[in-house]
C-alpha positions in Angstrom: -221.0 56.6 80.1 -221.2 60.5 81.7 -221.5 62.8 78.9 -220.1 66.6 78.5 -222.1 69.1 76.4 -219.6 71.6 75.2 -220.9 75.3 74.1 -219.0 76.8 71.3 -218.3 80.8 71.3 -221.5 80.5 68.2 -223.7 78.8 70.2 -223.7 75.6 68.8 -223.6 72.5 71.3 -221.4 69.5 71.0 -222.1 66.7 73.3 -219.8 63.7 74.0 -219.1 60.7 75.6 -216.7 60.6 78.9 -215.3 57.8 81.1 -215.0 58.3 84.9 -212.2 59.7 85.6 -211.1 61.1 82.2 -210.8 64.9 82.1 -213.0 67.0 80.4 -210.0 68.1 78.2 -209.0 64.1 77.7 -212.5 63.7 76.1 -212.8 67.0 74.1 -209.3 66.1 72.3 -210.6 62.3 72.1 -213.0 63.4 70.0 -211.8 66.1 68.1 -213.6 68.8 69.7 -212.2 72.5 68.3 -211.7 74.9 70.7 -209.6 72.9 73.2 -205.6 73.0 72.6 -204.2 71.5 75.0 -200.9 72.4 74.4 -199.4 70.8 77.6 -201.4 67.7 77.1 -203.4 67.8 80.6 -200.6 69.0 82.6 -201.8 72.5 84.1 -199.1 74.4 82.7 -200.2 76.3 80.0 -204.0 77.3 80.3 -204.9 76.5 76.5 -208.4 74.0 77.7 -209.7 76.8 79.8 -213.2 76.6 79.8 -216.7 78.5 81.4 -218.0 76.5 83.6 -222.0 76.9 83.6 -223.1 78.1 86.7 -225.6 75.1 87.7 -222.7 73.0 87.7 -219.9 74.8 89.7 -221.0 73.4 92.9 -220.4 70.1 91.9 -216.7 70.3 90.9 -214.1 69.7 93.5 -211.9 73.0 94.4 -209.1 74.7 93.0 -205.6 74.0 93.2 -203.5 76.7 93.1 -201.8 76.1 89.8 -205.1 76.2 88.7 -206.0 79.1 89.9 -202.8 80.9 88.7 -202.9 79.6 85.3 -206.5 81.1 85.4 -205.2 84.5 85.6 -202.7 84.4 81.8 -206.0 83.1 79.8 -205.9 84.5 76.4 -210.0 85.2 77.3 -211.2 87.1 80.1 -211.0 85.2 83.4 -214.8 84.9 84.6 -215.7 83.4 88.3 -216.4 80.2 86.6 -213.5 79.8 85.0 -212.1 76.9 85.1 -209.1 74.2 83.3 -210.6 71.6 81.4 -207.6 69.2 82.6 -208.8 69.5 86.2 -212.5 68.6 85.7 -211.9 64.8 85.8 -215.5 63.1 85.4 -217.1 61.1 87.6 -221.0 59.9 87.5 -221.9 63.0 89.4 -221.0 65.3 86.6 -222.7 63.5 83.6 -224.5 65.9 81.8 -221.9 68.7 82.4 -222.1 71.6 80.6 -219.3 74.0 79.8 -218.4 76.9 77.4 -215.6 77.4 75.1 -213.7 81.0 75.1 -213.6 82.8 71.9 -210.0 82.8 72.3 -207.4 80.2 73.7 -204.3 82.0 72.6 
């Protein structure tokens, strides 16, 4: 199974299990992971999984939509060029091991 490690604002790490094709929100919530809301439940309406993206790994996402992408710019944390919703990363085998940062802030 592909695994995301997810960095909290303190710097602890939190790794954990994915299934292709489940979002990286999906699997944070799954598992109880704090720091993703999800208040929309996955539906790229309210910007509450937003998540930093580390910079290795950008390359291997697919592009933004542009709901994304204007969601992007009402985050409750500064908007950084590797931004991204957590709904939208949905995992295949090419992103096991992705590794993305929490936002001190969601709302």
């Amino acid at each position: 199974m592909p695994a995301i490690t997810f960095i909290h604002p303190d710097g602890k790490s939190e790794s954990v299990e994915t299934s292709d094709g489940e979002s990286a929100m999906q699997a944070a919530t799954r598992h109880g992971l704090d720091g993703i809301l999800a208040e929309c439940g996955g539906n790229a309406m309210c910007a509450t999984c937003h998540v930093y993206v580390d910079e290795s790994w950008l390359a291997r996402l697919p592009g933004m939509a542009d709901d994304e992408d204007a969601l992007l710019d009402g985050t409750a944390a500064e908007r950084l060029p590797n931004s991204r919703l957590s709904c939208q990363i949905h995992i295949t085998p090419a992103l096991d091991g992705l590794v993305v940062r929490l936002p001190e802030r969601q709302v």
